[in-house]
C-alpha positions as CSV (number, residue, x, y, z in Angstrom):
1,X,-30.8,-4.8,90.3
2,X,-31.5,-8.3,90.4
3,X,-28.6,-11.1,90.9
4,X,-30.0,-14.5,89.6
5,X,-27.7,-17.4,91.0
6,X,-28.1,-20.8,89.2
7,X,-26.8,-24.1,90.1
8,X,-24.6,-26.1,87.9
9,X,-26.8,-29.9,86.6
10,X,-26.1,-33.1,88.9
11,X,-22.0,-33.7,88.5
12,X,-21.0,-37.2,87.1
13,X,-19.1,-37.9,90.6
14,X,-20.5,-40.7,93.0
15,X,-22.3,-39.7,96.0
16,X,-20.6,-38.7,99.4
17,X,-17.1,-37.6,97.2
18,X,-16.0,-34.3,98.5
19,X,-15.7,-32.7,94.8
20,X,-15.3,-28.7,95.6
21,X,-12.8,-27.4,93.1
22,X,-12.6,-31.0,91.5
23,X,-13.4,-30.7,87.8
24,X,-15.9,-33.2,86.8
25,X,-18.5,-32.8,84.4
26,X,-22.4,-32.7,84.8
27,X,-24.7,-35.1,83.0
28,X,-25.7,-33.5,79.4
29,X,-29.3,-34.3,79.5
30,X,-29.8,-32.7,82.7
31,X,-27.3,-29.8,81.7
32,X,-29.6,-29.3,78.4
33,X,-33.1,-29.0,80.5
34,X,-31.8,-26.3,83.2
35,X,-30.4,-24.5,80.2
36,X,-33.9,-24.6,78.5
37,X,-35.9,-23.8,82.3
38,X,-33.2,-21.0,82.7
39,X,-33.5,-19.5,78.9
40,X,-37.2,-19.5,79.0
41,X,-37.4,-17.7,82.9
42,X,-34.4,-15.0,82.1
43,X,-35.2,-11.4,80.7
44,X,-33.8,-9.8,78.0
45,X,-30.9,-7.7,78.9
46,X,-28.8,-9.8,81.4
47,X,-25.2,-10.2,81.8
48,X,-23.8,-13.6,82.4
49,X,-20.6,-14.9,84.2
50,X,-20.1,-18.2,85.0
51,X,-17.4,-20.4,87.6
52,X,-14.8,-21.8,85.3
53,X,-15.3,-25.7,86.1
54,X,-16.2,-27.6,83.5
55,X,-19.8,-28.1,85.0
56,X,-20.8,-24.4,85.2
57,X,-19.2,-23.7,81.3
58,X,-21.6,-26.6,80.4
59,X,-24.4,-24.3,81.4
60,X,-23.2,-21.8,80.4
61,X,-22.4,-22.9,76.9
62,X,-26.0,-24.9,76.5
63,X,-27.8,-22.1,77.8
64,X,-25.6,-19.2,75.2
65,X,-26.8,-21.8,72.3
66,X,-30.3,-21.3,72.9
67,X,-30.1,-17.6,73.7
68,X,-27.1,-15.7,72.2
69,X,-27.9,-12.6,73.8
70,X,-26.5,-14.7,77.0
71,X,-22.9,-14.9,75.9
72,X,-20.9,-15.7,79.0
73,X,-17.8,-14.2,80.7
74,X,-16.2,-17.1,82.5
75,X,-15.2,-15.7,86.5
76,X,-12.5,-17.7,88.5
77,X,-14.3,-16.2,91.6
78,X,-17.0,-17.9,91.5
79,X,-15.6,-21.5,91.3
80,X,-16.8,-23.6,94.4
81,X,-14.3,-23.5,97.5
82,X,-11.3,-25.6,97.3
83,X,-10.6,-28.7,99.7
84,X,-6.9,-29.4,98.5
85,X,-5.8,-32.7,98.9
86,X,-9.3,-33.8,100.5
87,X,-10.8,-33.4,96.7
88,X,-11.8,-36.5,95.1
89,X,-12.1,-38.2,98.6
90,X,-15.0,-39.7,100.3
91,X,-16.1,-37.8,103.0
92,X,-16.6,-40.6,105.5
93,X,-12.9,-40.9,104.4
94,X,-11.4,-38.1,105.6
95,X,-11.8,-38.8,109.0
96,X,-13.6,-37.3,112.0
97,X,-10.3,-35.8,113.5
98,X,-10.0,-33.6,110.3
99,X,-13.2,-32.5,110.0
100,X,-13.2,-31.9,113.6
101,X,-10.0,-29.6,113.4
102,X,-12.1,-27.8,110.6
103,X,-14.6,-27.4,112.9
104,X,-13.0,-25.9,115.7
105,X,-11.4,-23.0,113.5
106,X,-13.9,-23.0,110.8
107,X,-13.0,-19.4,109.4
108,X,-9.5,-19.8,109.0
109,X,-8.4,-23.9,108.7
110,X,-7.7,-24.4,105.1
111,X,-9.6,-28.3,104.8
112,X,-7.2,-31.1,103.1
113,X,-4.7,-28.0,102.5
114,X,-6.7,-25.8,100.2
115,X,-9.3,-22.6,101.0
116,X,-10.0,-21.5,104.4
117,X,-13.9,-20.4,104.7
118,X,-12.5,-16.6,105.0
119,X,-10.5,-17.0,101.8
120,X,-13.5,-18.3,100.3
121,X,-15.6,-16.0,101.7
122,X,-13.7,-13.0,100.1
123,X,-13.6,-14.0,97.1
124,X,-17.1,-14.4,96.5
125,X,-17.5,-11.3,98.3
126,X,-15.4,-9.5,95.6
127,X,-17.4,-10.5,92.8
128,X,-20.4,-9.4,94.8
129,X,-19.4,-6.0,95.4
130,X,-18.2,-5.8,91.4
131,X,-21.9,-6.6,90.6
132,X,-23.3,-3.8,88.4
133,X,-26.4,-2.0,87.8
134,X,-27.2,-5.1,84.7
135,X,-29.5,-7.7,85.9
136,X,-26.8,-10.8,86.2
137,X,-27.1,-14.2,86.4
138,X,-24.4,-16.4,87.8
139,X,-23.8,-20.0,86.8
140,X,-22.2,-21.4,90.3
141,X,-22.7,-24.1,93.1
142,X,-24.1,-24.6,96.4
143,X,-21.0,-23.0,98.7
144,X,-21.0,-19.5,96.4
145,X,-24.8,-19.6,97.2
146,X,-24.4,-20.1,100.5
147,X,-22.0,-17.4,100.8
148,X,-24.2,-15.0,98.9
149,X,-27.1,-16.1,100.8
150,X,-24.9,-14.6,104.0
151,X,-23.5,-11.4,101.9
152,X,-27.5,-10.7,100.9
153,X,-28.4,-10.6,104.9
154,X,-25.1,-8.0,105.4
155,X,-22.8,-10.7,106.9
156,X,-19.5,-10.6,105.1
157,X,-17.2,-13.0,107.7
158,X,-18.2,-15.4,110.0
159,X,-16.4,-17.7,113.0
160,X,-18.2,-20.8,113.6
161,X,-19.3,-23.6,111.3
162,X,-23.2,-22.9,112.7
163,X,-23.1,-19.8,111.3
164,X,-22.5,-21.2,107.5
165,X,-26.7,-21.7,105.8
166,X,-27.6,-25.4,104.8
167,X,-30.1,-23.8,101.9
168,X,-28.7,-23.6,98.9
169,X,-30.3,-24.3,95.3
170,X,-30.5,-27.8,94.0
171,X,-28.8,-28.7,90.7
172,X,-30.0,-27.0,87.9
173,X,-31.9,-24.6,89.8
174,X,-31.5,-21.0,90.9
175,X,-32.1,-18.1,93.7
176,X,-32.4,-14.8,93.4
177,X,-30.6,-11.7,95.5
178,X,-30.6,-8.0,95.0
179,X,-27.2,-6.8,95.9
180,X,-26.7,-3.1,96.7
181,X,-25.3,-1.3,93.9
182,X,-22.6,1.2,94.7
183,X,-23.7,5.1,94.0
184,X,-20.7,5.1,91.9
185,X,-19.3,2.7,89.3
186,X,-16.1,1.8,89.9
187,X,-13.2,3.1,87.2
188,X,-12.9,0.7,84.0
189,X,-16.2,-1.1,85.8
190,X,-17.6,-2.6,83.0
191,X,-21.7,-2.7,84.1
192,X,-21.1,-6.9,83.6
């Protein structure tokens, strides 16, 4: 089984703004070319889910248009982590003391009020584990990559803010896992 994870286009938001669970758009003509990279590379025979910000149902949407058979369920889990009251900000605006207490208990301190890394963490790691025996694709961002890029080497928590990967795909673009698939499917599991 096969997880494809692609990257939401470049977000209308000005560089250096801390926009996690923000919902800003992302440009259309950028949206409309990943959606016509990603229709032409996909199979027949996937299942898609996307985040539920407005820049994932974009490409999710533009890429349905082109290829029905890629209808979309729209997944809450995979939204991008949430930084509370530091969204919208600039990051050099936040201030080194905050990041730095973010730092120093990077699992568990919820950044400008919102999702602690370990909330974060499980969440993605529940849609992981709900992956079926379907070849899926998933219309995300960088920190759910990052996160699966940690679930794919068997790591399911982590402490320190070293420990989190820099690599994630770049916008419009996409990675590729394969997740173990349980030897049973879970009751009322749809496969998608």
């Amino acid at each position: 089984m096969t997880l494809w994870l692609a990257r939401h286009a470049r977000p209308l938001v000005a560089p250096g703004i801390c926009y996690g669970a923000l919902d800003v758009a992302a440009d259309g003509p950028a949206t409309l070319a990943a959606a016509h990279t990603l229709a032409a590379a996909l199979p027949l025979g996937f299942c898609v889910r996307s985040s539920t910000l407005q820049r994932c149902e974009q490409l999710a949407q533009a890429l349905s248009a082109l290829r029905p058979d890629l209808t979309p369920i729209f997944d809450p889990r995979l939204r991008e982590m949430d930084f509370g009251r530091w969204e919208g900000l600039r990051w050099d605006a936040i201030g080194q003391p905050a990041l730095e207490a973010w730092t120093a208990d990077f699992a568990h301190h919820r950044p400008g009020g919102g999702e602690s890394v370990q909330i974060f963490m499980q969440r993605v790691v529940a849609a992981w584990d709900a992956v079926g025996p379907q070849p899926t694709l998933w219309i995300t961002h960088a920190g759910v990559a990052r996160a699966c890029s940690l679930l794919a080497a068997g790591i399911r928590n982590i402490d320190r803010a070293d420990q989190w990967p820099h690599a994630a795909p770049g916008y419009g673009e996409w990675i590729t896992f394969e997740p173990a698939i349980p030897a049973q499917t879970p009751p009322g599991h749809s496969g998608c």
